[in-house]
GULUMPA-606296 format. One record per residue (C-alpha): residue in three letters; chain; x, y, z. Coordinates in nm, 3 decimals. Each point is the difference from the previous one (the first is absolute). Layout:
BEGIN
(node "ALA", "A", (X, Y, Z))
...
end
This chain:
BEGIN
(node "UNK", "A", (12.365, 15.618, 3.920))
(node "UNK", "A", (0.068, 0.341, -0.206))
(node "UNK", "A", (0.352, -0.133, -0.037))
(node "UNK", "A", (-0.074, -0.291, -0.137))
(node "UNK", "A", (-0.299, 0.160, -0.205))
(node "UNK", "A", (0.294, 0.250, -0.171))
(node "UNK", "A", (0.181, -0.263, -0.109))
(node "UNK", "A", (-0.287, -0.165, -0.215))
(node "UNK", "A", (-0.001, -0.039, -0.402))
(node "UNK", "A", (-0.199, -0.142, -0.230))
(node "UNK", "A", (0.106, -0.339, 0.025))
(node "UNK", "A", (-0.156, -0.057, 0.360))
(node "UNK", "A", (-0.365, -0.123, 0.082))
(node "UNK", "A", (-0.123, 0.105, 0.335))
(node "UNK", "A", (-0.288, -0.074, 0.163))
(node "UNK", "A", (-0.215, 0.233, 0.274))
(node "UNK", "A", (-0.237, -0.215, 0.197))
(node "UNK", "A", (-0.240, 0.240, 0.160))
(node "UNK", "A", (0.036, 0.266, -0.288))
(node "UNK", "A", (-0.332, 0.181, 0.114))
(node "UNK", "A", (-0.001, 0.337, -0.193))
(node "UNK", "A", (0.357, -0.015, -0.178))
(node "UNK", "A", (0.236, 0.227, 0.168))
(node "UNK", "A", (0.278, -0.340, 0.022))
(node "UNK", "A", (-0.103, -0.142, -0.332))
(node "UNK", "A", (0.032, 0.389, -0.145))
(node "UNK", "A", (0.355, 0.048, 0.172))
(node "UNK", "A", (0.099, -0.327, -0.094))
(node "UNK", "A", (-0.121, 0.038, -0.381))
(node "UNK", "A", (0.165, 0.331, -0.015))
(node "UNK", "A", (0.357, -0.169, -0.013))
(node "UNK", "A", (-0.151, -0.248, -0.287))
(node "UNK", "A", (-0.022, -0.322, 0.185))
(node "UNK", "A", (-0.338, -0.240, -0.144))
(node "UNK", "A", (-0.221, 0.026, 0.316))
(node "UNK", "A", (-0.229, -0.254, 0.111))
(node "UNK", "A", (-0.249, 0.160, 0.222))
(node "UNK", "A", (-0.292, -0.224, 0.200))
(node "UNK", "A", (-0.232, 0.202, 0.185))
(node "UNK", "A", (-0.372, -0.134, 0.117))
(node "UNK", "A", (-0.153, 0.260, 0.087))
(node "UNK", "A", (-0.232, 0.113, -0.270))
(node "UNK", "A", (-0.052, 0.413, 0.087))
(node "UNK", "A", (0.418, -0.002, 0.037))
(node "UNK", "A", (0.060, -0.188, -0.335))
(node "UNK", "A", (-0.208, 0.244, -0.194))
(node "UNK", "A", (0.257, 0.239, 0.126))
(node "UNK", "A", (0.253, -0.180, -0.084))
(node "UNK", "A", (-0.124, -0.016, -0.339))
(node "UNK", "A", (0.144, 0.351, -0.089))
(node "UNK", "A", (0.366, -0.155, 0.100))
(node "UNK", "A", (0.015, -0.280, -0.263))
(node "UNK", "A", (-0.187, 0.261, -0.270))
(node "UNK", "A", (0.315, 0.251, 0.072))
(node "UNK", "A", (0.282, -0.274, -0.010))
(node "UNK", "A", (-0.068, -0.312, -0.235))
(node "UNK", "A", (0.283, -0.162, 0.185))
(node "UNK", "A", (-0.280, -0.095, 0.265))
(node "UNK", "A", (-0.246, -0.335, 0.047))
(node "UNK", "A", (-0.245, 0.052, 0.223))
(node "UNK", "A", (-0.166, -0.320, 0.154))
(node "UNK", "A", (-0.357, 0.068, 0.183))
(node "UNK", "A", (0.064, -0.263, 0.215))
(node "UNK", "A", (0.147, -0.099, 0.366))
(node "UNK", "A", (0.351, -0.158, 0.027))
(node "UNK", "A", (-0.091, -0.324, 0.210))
(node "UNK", "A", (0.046, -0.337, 0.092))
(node "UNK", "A", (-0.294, -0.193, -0.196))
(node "UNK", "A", (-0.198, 0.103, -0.348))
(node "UNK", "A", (-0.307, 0.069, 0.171))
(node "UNK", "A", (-0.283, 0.274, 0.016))
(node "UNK", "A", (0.046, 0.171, 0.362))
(node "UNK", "A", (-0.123, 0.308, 0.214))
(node "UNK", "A", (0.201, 0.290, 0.000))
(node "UNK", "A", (-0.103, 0.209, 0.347))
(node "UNK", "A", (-0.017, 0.340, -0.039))
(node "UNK", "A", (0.093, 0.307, 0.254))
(node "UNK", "A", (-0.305, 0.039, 0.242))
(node "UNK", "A", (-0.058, 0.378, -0.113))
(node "UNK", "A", (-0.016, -0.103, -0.359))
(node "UNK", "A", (-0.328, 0.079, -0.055))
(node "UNK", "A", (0.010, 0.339, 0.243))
(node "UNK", "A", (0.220, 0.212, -0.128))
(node "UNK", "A", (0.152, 0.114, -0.364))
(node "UNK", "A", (0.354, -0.052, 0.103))
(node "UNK", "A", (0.172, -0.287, -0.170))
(node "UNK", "A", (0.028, -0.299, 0.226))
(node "UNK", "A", (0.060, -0.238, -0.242))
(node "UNK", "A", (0.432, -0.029, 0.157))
(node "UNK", "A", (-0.200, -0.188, 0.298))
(node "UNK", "A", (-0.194, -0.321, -0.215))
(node "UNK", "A", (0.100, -0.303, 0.133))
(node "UNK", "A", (-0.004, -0.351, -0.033))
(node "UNK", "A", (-0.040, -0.062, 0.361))
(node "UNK", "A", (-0.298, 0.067, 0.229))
(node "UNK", "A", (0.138, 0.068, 0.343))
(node "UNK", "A", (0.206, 0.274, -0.179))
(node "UNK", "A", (-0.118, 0.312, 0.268))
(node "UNK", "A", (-0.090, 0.222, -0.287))
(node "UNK", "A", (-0.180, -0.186, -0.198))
(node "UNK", "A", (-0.375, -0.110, 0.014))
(node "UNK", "A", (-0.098, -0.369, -0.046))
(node "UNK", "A", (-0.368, 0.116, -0.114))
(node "UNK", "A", (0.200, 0.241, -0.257))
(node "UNK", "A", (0.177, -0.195, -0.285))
(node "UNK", "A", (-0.005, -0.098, -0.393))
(node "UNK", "A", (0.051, -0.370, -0.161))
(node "UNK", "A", (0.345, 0.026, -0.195))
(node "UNK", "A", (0.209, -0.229, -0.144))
(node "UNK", "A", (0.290, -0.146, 0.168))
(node "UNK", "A", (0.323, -0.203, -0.172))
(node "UNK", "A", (0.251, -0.241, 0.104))
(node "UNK", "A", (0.262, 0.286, -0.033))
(node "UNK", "A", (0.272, -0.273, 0.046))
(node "UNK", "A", (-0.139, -0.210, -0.297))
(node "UNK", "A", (-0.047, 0.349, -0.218))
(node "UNK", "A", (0.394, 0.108, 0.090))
(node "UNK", "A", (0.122, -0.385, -0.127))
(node "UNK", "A", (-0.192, 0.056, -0.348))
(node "UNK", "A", (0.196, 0.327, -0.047))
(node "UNK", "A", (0.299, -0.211, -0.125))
(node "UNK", "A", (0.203, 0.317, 0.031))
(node "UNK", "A", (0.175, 0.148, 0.334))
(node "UNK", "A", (-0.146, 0.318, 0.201))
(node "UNK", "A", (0.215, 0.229, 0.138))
(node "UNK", "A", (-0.236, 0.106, 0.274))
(node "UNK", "A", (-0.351, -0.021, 0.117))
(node "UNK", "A", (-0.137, 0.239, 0.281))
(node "UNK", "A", (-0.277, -0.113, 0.226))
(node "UNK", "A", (-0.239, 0.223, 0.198))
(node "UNK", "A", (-0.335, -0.240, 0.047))
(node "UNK", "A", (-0.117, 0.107, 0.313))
(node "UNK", "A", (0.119, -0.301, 0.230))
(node "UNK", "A", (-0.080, -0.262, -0.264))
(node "UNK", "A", (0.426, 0.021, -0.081))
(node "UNK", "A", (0.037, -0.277, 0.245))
(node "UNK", "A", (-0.176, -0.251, -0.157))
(node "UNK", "A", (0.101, 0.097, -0.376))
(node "UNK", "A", (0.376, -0.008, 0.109))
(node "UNK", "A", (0.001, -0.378, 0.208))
(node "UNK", "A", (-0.222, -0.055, -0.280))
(node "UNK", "A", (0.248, 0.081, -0.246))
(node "UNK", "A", (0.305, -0.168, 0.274))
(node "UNK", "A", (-0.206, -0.360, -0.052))
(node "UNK", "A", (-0.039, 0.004, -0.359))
(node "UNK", "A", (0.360, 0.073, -0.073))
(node "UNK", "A", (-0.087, 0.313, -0.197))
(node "UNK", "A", (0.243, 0.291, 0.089))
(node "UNK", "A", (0.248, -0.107, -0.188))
(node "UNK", "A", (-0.028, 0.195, -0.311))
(node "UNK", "A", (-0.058, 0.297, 0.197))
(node "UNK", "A", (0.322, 0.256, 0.101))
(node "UNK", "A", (-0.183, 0.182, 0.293))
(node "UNK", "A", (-0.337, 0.046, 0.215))
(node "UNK", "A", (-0.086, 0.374, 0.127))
(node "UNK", "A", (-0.282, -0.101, 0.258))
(node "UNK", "A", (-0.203, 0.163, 0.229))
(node "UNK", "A", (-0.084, -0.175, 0.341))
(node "UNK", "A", (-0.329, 0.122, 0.212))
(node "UNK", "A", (0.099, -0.141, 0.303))
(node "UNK", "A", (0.014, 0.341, 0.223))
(node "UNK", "A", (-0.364, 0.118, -0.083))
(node "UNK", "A", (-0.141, -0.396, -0.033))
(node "UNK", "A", (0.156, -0.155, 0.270))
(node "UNK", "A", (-0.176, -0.362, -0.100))
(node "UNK", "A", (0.314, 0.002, -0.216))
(node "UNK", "A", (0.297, 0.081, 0.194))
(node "UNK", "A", (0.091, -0.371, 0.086))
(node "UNK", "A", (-0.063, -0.090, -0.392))
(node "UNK", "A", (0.222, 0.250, -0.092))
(node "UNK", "A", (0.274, -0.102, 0.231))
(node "UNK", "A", (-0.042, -0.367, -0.082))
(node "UNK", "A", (0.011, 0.090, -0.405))
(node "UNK", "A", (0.321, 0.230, 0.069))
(node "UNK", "A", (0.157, -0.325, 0.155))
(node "UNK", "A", (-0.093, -0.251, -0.229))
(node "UNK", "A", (0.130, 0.260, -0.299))
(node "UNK", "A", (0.341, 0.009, 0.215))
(node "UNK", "A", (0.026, -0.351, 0.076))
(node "UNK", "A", (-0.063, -0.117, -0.423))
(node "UNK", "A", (0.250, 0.249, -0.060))
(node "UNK", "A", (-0.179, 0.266, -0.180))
(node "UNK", "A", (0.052, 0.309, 0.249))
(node "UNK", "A", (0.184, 0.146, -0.303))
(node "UNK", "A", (-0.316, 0.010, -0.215))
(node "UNK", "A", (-0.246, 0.167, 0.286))
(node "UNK", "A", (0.006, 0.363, 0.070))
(node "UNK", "A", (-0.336, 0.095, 0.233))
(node "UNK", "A", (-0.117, 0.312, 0.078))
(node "UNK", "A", (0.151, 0.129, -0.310))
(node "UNK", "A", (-0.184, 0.350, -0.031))
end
């Protein structure tokens, strides 16, 4: 990922899905590229805030990359409200993540990320994905609309070995990204 981060200029647009506080979108503004960062969670984005006033090479969207245009639940880490520590690294999309509480959660809005990457009219050299087991649906989301095109490469990371509802998902989304030839694009567990 650093490798391929280096060898950024000015004429790239990235994306980080999952930007939470800004330490990707940061690194990845420091080489120049126009960074498009999404992240739901309201308490994180307000952090993230101080990242796009230090590099105006930065978009910040306050919403979660998805599959529909729709208001969801985001589920929040189950010590949220117990502690000072920032949890906000945990939010999910999905309930029957183990950390998360399904009585804990805000509304956000979600997008069709695969219709918002199509209106961009302009290629991405890479787009890194940490959304707390939600990366499944996004990517076979983004696989059936024919919307990876325009994109070089995909940093993502899986949450298969601490939520094991997803290890078979996983596998099954690493085949079908094999099988349409794409293997090239995919790097997981990138950090």
């Amino acid at each position: 990922f650093m490798h391929h981060v280096n060898k950024l200029s000015f004429s790239n647009l990235v994306i980080d899905i999952g930007a939470n506080v800004g330490l990707v979108s940061e690194t990845l503004a420091r080489r120049g590229a126009r960074v498009i960062a999404f992240e739901p969670n309201s308490v994180a984005f307000e952090n993230l805030k101080s990242v796009a006033r230090s590099y105006p090479n930065v978009e910040l969207r306050n919403e979660a990359a998805g599959i529909k245009n729709q208001q969801i639940k985001l589920f929040l880490h189950k010590n949220t409200n117990k502690t000072k520590e920032d949890l906000t690294q945990a939010s999910s999309m999905l309930p029957n993540k183990t950390n998360v509480s399904y009585d804990n959660f805000e509304f956000v809005n979600e997008i069709d990320f695969a219709e918002f990457l199509k209106s961009l009219n302009e290629p991405v050299e890479l787009i890194k994905i940490d959304i707390e087991g939600y990366e499944i649906q996004l990517i076979n989301h983004l696989l059936d609309k024919n919307a990876i095109r325009n994109v070089g490469f995909f940093y993502v990371e899986t949450h298969e070995r601490k939520f094991t509802d997803l290890i078979a998902s996983t596998e099954s989304l690493k085949a079908r990204i094999k099988l349409e030839g794409y293997e090239e694009k995919f790097f997981f567990d990138w950090h």
